[in-house]
N, C-alpha and C positions, 0 to 999 in steps of 0.2 A: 374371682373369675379372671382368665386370662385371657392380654388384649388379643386381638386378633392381628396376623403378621401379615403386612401390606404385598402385594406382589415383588416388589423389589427384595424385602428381605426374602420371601419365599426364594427368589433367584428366578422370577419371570422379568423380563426386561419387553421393548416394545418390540425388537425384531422377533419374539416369540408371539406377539400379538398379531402382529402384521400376518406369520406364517399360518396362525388358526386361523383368523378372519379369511384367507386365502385358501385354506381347505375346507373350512366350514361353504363357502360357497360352490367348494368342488364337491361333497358328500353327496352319494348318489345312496345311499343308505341310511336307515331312518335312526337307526340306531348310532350309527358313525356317527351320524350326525349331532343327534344330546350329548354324546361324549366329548365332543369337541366344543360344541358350544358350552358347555358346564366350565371345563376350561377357561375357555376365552372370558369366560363370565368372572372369573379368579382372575383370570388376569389383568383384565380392566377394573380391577379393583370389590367387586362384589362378592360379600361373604361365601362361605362356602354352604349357608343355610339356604342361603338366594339362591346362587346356583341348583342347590337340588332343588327347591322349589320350583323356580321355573322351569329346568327341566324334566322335574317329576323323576329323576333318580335319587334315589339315597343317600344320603349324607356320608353316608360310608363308603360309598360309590365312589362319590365327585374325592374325596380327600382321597381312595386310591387311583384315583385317575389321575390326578395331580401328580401324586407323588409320580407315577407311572410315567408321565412326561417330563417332571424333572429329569428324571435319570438320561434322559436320552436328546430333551430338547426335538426327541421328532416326534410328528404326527402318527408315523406308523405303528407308533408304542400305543397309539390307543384303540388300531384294531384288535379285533378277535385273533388269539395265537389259534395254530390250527390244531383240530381235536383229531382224536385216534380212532374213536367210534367203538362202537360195539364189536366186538368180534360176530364174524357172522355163525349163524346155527347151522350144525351140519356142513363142515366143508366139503368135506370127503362126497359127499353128495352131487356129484359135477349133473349135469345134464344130460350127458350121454349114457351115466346110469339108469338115471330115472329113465331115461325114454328105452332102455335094453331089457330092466325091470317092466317094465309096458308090455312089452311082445312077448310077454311068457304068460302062460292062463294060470291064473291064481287058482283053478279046479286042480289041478296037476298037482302044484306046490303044496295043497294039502290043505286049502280054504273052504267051507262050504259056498261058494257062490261063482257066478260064471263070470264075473263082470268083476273090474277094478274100484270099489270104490276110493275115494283118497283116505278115509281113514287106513282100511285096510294097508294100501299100500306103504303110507307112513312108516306102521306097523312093520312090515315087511321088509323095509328098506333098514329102519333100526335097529333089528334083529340082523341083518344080514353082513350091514357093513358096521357094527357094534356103536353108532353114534346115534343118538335119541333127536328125532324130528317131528315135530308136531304137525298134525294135520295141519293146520292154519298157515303153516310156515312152508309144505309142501305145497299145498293151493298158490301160495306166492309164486314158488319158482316154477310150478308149471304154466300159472298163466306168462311168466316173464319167456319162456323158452316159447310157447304159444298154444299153449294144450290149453283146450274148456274143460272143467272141470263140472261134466253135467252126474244128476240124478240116475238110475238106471232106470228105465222105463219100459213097466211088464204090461206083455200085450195078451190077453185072451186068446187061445187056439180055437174056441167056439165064439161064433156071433151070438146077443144077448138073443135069446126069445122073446124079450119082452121090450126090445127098444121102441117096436112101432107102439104101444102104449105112453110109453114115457115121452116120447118125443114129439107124438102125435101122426096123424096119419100120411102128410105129404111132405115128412121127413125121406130123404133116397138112403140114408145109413140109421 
């Protein structure tokens, strides 16, 4: 088994301890924070099993953490680089679509129904501007633009016959 290399051969010296103990107390992030201290933890001399240990990261972690702050001697090497994210669904999709899409009757268009649902419209919007949008995904941006996305709700053209039964007699509907 081989020894384990003290901080000084690592290439941590004490102005680099000084600088973690000095952001470890500025870490306003919980995460920022095990990673610096895993460090600091190398650097005052405890294994690199310790270090994961006490801070409950990975062994594989805390030695690219390390390494990660070698290369640079700064703290800022051990936040998060920034990510690119998902591409969003449906760009082509602006909001002034959808809501132009809105003020046309889907009877017209060739729907059987009088009323927008969001599947439907999904539907219609995928078909029209050739990018695929999922219901779920349009519920998102209508609520973000500020549209509810209600149920349609059918009303009876005749009053029940038989409500004063059901409801009892000093019901008024």
């Amino acid at each position: 088994m081989r020894r384990a290399l003290s901080p000084v051969e690592l290439g941590l010296n004490l102005r680099d301890q000084h600088r973690l103990s000095k952001a470890l107390s500025q870490a306003s992030e919980v995460r920022i924070f095990r990673r610096i201290q895993a460090v600091l933890l190398v650097t005052e001399g405890r294994s690199f099993a310790e270090a994961a240990k006490i801070t409950g990261l990975s062994l594989r972690s805390v030695y690219n953490l390390v390494n990660r702050y070698l290369q640079s001697h700064q703290v800022g090497s051990l936040h998060d680089l920034p990510h690119t994210g998902r591409p969003p669904d449906a760009a082509c999709l602006t909001p002034s679509r959808i809501l132009r899409e809105l003020q046309h009757s889907p009877l017209r268009l060739g729907y059987r129904t009088t009323v927008w649902t969001v599947e439907i419209l999904a539907d219609h919007l995928s078909q029209l501007y050739q990018c695929t949008i999922s219901a779920r995904t349009l519920r998102r941006r209508m609520k973000q633009i500020g549209l509810e996305c209600k149920r349609p709700r059918y009303v009876y053209s005749e009053k029940d016959p038989h409500q004063t039964q059901k409801k009892g007699r000093l019901s008024a509907n």
